[in-house]
DSSP file (Angstrom, degrees, kcal/mol; ACC not computed):
  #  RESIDUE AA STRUCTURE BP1 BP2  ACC     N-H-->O    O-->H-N    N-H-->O    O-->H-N    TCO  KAPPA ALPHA  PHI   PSI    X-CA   Y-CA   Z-CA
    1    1 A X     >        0   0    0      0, 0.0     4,-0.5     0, 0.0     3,-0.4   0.000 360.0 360.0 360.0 -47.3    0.0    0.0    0.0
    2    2 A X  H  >  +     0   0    0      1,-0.2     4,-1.4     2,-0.2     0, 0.0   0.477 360.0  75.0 -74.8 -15.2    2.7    2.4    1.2
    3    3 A X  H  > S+     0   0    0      2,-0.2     4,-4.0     1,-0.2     5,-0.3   0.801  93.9  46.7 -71.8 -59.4    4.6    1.4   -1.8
    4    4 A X  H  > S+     0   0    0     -3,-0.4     4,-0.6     1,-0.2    -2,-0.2   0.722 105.8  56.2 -68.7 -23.8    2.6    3.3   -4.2
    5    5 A X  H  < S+     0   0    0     -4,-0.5    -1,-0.2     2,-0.2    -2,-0.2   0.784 113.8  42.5 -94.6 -46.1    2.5    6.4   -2.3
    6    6 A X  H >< S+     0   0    0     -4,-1.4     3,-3.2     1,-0.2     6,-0.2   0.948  99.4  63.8 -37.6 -58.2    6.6    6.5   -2.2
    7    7 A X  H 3< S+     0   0    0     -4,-4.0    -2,-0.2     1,-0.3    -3,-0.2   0.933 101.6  54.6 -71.8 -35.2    7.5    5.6   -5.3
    8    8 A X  T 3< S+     0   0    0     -4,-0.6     2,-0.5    -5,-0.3    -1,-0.3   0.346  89.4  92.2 -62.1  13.1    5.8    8.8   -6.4
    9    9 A X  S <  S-     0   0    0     -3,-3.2     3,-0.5     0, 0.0    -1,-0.1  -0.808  78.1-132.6 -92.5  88.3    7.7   10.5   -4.3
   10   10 A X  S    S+     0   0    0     -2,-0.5    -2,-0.1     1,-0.3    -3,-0.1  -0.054  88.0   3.7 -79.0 125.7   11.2   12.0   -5.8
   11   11 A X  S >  S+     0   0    0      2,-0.0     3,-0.7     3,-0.0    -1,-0.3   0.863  78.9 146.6  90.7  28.7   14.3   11.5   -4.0
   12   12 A X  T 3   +     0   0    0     -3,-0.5     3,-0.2     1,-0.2    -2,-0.1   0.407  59.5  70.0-101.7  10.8   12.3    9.5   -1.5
   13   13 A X  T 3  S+     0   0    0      1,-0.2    -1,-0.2     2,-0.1     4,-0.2   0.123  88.4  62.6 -96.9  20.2   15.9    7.1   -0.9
   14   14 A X  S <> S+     0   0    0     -3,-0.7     4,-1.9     3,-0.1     5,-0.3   0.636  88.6  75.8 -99.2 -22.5   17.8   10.0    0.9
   15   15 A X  H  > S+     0   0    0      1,-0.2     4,-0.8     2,-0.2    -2,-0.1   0.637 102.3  35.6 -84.0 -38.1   14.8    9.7    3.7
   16   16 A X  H  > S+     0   0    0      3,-0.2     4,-2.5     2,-0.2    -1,-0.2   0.754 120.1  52.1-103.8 -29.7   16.3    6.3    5.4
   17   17 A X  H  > S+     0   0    0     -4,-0.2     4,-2.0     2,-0.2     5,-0.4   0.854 110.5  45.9 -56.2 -37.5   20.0    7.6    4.7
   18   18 A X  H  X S+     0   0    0     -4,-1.9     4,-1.6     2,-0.2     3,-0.4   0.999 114.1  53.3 -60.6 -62.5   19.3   10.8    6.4
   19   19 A X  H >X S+     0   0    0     -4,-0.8     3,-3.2    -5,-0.3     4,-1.2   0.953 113.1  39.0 -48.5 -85.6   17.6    8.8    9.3
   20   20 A X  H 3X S+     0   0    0     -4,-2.5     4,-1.9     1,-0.3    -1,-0.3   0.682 109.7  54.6 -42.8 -19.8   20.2    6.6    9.9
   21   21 A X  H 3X S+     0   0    0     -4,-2.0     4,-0.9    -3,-0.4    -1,-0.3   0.700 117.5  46.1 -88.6 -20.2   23.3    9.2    9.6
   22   22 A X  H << S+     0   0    0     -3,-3.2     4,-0.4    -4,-1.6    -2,-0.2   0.637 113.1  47.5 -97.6   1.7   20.9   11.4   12.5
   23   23 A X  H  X S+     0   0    0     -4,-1.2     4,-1.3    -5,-0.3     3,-0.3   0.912 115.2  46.3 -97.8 -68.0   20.4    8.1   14.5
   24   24 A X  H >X S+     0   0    0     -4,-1.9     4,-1.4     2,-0.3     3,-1.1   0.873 113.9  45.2 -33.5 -92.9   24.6    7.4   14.1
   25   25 A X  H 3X S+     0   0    0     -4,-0.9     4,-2.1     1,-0.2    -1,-0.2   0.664 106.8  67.6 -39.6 -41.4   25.8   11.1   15.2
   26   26 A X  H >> S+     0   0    0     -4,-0.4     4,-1.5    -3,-0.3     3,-0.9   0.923 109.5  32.0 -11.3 -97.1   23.3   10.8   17.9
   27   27 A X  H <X S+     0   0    0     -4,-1.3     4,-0.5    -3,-1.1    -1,-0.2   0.409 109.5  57.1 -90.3   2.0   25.1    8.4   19.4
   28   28 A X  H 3X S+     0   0    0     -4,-1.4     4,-1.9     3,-0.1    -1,-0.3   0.656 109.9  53.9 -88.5 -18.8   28.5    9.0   18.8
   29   29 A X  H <X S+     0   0    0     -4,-2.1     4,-1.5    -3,-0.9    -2,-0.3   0.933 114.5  38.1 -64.5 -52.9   27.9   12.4   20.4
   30   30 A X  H  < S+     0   0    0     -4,-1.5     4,-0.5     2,-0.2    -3,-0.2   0.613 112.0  54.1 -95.6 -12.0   26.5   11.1   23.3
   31   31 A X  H  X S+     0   0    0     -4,-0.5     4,-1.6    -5,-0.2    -1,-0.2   0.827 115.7  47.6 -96.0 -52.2   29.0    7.8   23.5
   32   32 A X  H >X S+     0   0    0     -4,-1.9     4,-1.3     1,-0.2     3,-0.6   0.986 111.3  53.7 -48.3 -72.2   32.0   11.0   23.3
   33   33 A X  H 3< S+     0   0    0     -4,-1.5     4,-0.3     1,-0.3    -2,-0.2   0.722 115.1  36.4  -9.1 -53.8   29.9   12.9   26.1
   34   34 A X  H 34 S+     0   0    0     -4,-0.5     3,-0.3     2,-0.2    -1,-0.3   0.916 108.3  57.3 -95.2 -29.2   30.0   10.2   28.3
   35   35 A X  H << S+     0   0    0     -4,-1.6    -2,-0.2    -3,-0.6    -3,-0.1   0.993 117.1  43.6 -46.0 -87.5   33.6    8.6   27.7
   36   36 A X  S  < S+     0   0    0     -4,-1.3    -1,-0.2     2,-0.1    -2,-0.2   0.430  84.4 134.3 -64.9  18.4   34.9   12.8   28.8
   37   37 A X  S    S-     0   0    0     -4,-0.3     2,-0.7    -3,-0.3     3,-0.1  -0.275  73.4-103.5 -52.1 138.7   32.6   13.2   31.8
   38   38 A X    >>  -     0   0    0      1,-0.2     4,-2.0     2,-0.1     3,-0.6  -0.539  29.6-150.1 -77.2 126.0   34.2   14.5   34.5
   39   39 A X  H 3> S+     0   0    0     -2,-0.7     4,-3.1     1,-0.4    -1,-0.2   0.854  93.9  52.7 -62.1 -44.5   34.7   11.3   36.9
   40   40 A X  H 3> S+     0   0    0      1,-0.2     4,-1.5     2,-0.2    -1,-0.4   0.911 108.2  46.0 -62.6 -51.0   34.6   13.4   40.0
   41   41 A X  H <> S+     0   0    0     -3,-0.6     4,-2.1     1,-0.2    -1,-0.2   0.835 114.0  55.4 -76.3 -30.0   31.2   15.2   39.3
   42   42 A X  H  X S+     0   0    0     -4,-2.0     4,-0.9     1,-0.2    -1,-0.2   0.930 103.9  51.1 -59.2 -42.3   29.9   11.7   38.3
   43   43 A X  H  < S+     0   0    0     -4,-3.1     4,-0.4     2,-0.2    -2,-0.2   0.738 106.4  51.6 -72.5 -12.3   30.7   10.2   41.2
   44   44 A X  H >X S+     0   0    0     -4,-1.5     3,-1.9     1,-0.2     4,-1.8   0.944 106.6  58.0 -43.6 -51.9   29.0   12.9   43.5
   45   45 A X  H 3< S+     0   0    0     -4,-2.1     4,-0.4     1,-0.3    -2,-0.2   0.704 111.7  44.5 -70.1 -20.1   26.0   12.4   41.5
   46   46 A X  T 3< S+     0   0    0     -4,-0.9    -1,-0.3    -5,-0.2    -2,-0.2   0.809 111.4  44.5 -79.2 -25.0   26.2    9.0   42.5
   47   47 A X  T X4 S+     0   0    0     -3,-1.9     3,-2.2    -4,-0.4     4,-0.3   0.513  86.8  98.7 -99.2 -21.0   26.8    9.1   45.5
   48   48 A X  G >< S+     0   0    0     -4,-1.8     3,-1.4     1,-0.3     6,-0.3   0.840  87.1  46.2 -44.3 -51.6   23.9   12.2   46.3
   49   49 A X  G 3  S+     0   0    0     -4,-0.4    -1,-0.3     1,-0.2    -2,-0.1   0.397 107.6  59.3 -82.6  24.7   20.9    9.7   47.7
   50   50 A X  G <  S+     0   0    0     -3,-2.2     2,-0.2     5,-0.0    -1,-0.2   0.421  84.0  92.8-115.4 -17.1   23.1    8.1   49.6
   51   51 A X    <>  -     0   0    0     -3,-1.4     4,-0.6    -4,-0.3     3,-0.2  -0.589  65.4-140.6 -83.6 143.3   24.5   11.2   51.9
   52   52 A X  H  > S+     0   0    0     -2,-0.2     4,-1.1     1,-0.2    -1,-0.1   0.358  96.8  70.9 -84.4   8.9   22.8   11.7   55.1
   53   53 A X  H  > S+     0   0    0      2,-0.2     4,-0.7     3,-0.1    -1,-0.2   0.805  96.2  48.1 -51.5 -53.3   23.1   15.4   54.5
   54   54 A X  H  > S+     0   0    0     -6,-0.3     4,-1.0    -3,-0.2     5,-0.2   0.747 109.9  54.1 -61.7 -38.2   20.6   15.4   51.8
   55   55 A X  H  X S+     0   0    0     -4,-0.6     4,-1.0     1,-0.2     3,-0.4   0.967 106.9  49.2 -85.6 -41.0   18.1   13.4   53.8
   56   56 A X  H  X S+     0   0    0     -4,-1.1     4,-0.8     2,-0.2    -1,-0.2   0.632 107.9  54.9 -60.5 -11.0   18.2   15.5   56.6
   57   57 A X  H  X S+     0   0    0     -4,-0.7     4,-1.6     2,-0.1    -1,-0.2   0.652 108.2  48.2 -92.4  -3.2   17.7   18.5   54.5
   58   58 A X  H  X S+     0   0    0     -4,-1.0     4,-1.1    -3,-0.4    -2,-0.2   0.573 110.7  48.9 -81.8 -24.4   14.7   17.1   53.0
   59   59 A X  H  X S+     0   0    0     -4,-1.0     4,-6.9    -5,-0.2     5,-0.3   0.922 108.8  57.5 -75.3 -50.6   13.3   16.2   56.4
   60   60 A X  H  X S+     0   0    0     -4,-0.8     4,-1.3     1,-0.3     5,-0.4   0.937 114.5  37.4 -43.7 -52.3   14.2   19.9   57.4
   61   61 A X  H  X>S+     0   0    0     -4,-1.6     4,-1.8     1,-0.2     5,-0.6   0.906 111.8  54.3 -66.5 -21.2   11.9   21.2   54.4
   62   62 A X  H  X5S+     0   0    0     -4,-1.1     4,-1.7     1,-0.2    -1,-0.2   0.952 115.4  43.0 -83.2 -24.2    9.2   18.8   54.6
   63   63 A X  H  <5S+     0   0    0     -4,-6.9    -1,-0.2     1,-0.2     4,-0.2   0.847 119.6  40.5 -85.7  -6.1    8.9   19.9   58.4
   64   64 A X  H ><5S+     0   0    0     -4,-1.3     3,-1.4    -5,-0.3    -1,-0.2   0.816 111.9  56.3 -88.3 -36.3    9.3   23.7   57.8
   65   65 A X  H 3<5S+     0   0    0     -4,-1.8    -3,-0.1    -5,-0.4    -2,-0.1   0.956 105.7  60.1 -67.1 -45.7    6.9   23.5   54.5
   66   66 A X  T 3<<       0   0    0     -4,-1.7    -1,-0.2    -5,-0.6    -2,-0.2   0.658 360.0 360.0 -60.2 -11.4    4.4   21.9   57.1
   67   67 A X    <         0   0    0     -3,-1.4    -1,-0.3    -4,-0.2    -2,-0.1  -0.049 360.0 360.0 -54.2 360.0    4.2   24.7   59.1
């Protein structure tokens, strides 16, 4: 069905190239991106729901917010 409505289309074989070359850079951008992350800031961010700092400042808002 879908066939018929393509082939009238011109130039409608750049459409899957295009797709795939934005699918590719996509992820060789984001595969660069994650490879230079800075190690340090990742591991804070890992480490963040884990600090008892954080949970006691959450307790601190939820009892002030109640107020």
């Amino acid at each position: 069905m879908f066939n018929n409505y393509l082939s009238g289309i011109e130039g409608v074989a750049i459409y899957p190239v295009f797709s795939l070359l934005v699918f590719f850079i996509f992820f060789v951008v984001l595969a660069i991106r994650v490879i230079k992350a800075d190690k340090g800031y990742l591991k804070k961010m890992e480490n963040l729901p884990l600090e008892n700092e954080t949970i006691d400042s959450i307790k601190d808002f939820e009892n002030h917010s109640k107020v």
